[in-house]
C-alpha positions in Angstrom: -0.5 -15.4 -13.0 -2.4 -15.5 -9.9 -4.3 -18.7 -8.4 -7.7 -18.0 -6.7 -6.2 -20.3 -3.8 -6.3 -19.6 0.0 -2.2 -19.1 -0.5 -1.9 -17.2 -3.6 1.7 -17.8 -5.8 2.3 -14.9 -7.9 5.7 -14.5 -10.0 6.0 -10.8 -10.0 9.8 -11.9 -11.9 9.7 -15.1 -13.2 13.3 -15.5 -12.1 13.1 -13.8 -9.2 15.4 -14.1 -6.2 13.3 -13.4 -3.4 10.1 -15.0 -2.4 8.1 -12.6 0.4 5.5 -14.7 2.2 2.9 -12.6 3.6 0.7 -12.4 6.5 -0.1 -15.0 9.6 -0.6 -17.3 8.2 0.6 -17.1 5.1 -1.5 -15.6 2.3 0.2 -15.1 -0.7 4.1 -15.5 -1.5 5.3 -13.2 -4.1 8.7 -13.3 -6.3 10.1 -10.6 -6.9 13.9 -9.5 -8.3 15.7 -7.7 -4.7 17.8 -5.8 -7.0 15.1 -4.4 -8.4 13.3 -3.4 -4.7 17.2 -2.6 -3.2 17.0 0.9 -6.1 13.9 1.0 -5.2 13.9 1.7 -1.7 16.5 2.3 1.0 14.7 0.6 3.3 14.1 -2.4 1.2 18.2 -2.2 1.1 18.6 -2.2 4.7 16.3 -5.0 4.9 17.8 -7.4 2.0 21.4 -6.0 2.5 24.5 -8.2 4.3 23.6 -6.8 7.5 20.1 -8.5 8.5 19.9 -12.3 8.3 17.3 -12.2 5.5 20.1 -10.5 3.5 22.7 -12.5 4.2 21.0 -15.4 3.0 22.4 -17.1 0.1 19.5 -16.2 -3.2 19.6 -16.3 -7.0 16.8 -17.6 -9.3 17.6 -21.0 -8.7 17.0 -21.0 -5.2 14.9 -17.9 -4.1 15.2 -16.7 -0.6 12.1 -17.1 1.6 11.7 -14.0 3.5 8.7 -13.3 5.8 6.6 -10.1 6.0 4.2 -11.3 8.9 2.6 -8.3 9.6 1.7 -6.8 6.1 -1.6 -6.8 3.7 -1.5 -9.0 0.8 -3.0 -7.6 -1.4 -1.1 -3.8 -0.5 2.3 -5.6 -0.8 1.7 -7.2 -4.1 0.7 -3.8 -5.5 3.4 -2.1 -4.1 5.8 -4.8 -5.5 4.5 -4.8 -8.9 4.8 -0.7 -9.4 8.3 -0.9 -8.6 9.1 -3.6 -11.0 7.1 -1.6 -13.0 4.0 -3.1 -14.4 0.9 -1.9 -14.6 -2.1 -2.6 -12.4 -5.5 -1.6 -14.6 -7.8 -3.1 -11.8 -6.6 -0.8 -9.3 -6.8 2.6 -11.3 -10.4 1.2 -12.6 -11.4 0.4 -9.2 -10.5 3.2 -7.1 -11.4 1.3 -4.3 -10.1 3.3 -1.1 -9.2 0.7 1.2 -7.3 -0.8 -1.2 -5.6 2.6 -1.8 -4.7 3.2 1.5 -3.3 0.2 2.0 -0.8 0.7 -0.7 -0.4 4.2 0.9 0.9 1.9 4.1 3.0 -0.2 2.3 4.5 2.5 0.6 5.7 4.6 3.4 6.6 1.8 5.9 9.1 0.1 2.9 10.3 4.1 2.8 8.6 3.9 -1.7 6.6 7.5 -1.5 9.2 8.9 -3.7 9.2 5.7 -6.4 5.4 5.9 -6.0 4.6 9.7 -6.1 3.3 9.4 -9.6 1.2 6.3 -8.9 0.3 7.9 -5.7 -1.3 11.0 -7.4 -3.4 8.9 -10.4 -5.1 7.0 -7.6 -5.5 10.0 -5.3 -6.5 12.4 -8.1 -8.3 9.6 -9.8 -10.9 9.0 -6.9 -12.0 11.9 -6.8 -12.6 12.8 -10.2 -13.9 9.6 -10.8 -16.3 10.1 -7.5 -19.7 11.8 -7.9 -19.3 13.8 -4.7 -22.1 12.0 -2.4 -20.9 10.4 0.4 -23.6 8.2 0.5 -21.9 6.4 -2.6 -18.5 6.5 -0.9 -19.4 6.3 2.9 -17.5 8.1 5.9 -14.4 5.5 6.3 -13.5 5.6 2.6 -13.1 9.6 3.4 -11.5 8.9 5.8 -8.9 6.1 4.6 -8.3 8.5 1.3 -7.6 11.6 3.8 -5.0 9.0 5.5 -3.7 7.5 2.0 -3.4 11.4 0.8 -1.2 12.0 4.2 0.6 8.9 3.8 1.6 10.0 0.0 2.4 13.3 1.4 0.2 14.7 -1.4 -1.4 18.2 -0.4 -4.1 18.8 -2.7 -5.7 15.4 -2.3 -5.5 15.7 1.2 -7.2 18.8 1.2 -10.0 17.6 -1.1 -10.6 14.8 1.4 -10.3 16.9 4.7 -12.5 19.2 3.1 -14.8 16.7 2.3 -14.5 15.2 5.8 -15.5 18.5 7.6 -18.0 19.8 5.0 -20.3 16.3 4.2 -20.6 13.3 7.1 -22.1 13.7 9.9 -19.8 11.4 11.7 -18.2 12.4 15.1 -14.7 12.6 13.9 -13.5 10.8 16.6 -15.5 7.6 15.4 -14.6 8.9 11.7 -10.4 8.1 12.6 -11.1 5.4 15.3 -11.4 2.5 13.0 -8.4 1.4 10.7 -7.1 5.1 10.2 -5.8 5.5 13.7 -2.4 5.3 13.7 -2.0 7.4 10.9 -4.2 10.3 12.8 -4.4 10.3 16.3 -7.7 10.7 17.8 -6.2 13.3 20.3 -4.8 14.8 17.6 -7.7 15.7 15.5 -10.7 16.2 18.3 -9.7 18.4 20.8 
């Protein structure tokens, strides 16, 4: 289903009526069924109802609409976009791989999906750290860091604790430098080194 091209095409619905092309440029255009993302998310409803021009645009299988989603990850969007259709994705949950998970975690809350994806949400959470030996050498700081924000972002408690926990207890990491990088506007510097 997916090409190994610079612009990846990937038919999430074969027959889908909506075609997202992501990123600047574009990286990967994705079809996908809006009904499906409009029960999905209220936000996704707002975005492909009458009221924004993407919505209003005229769409059925035959001629998709083309709707851009500059700023957003590839890779997190296409995950995101196939749980809600409602396939599986066994490379993820074998992976684990936390920047990949926190991405989603991103996706997820900015296209307002943390309810649809709570269940998805706690298998990778939960998964990564029972899968995870417990050395942060093997993990490194950021990836603590990126599942303390994924675990905030999924508004999952015991995952965030684990990881905070974590945080505090094992790297030796200023945890201003620790929440600089990629994790900042989901945890304000300010806000967690005073």
């Amino acid at each position: 289903m997916a090409s190994t091209s610079k612009d990846k095409h990937v038919a999430i619905v074969a027959d889908g009526d909506v075609i997202f092309n992501i990123g600047t440029p574009t990286t990967a255009r994705l079809r996908v069924s809006s009904d499906v993302l409009i029960r999905a998310s209220k936000v996704f409803a707002v975005l492909l109802g009458p009221r924004f021009r993407e919505g209003s645009l005229d769409r059925n299988s035959q001629s998709p609409a083309d709707i851009a989603l500059l700023e957003d990850d590839a890779v997190a969007i296409e995950d995101l976009c196939r749980f809600l259709h409602g396939e599986s994705i066994p490379e993820l949950m074998e992976d684990l791989e936390p920047g990949r998970i926190y991405k989603l975690a991103i996706a997820s809350d900015k296209y307002g999906c943390n309810e649809r994806l709570r269940i998805h949400g706690q298998a990778l959470l939960l998964g990564f750290w029972d899968a995870w030996g417990g050395e942060v050498d093997e993990v490194g700081d950021s990836a603590l860091a990126q599942m303390a924000a994924a675990a905030y972002l999924f508004d999952h408690a015991r995952a965030f604790s684990i990881a905070t926990r974590h945080i505090i207890m094992d790297t030796n990491e200023e945890y201003s430098k620790l929440f600089e990088a990629d994790t900042a506007h989901v945890f304000p510097v300010p806000a967690i080194c005073r």
